[in-house]
C-alpha positions in Angstrom: 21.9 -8.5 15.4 18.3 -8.4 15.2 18.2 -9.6 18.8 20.4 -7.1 19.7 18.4 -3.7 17.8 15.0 -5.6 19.9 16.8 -5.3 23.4 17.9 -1.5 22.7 14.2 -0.7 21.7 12.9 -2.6 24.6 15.3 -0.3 26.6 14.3 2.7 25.3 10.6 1.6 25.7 8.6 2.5 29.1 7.2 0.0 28.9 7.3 -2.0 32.4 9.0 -4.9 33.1 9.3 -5.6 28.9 12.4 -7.8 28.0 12.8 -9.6 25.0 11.6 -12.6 25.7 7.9 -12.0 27.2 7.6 -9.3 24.2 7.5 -12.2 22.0 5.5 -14.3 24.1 2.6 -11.1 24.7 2.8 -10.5 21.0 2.7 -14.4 19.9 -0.9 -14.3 22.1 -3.2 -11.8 19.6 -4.2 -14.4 16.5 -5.9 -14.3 13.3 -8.4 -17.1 12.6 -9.3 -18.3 9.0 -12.0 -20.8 9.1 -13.2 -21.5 5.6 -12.7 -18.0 4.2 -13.7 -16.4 7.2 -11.0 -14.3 9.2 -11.7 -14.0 13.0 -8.9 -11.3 15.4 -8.7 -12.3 18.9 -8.3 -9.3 21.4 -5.5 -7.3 21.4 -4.4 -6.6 24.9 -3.3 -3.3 25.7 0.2 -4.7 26.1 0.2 -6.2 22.8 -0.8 -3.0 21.4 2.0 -1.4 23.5 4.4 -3.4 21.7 3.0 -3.5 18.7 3.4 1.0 18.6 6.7 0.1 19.4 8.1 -2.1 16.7 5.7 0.3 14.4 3.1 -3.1 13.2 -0.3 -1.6 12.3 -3.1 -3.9 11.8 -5.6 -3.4 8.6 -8.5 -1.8 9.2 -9.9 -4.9 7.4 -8.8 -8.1 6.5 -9.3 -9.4 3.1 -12.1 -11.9 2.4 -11.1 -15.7 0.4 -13.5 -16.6 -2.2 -14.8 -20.1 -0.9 -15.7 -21.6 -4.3 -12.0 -20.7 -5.4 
């Protein structure tokens, strides 16, 4: 069913040539690194942020800091 409500937002998207599958793969592609406490974003394509409007995901405007001696 999930698959399913995906595909019809995909659909309704203008987003070219966007099916299911390579939306996953362009959104599995923007990362967040933690090394040691220390949180790192890769670059968000402008695809990925294309798809990321569409499904409504909003990335913080920072992300939260570990406490290394915890």
């Amino acid at each position: 069913m999930i698959r399913v409500r995906m595909q019809l937002m995909v659909a309704e998207s203008n987003i070219k040539g966007l099916t299911v599958e390579n939306m996953l793969m362009s959104a599995a592609t923007y990362k967040i690194i933690d090394d040691d406490g220390l949180r790192v974003r890769n670059e968000k394509t402008k695809r990925v942020r294309k798809i990321f409007h569409l499904f409504g995901v909003e990335d913080p405007a920072q992300l939260p800091v570990e406490d290394p001696t915890a």
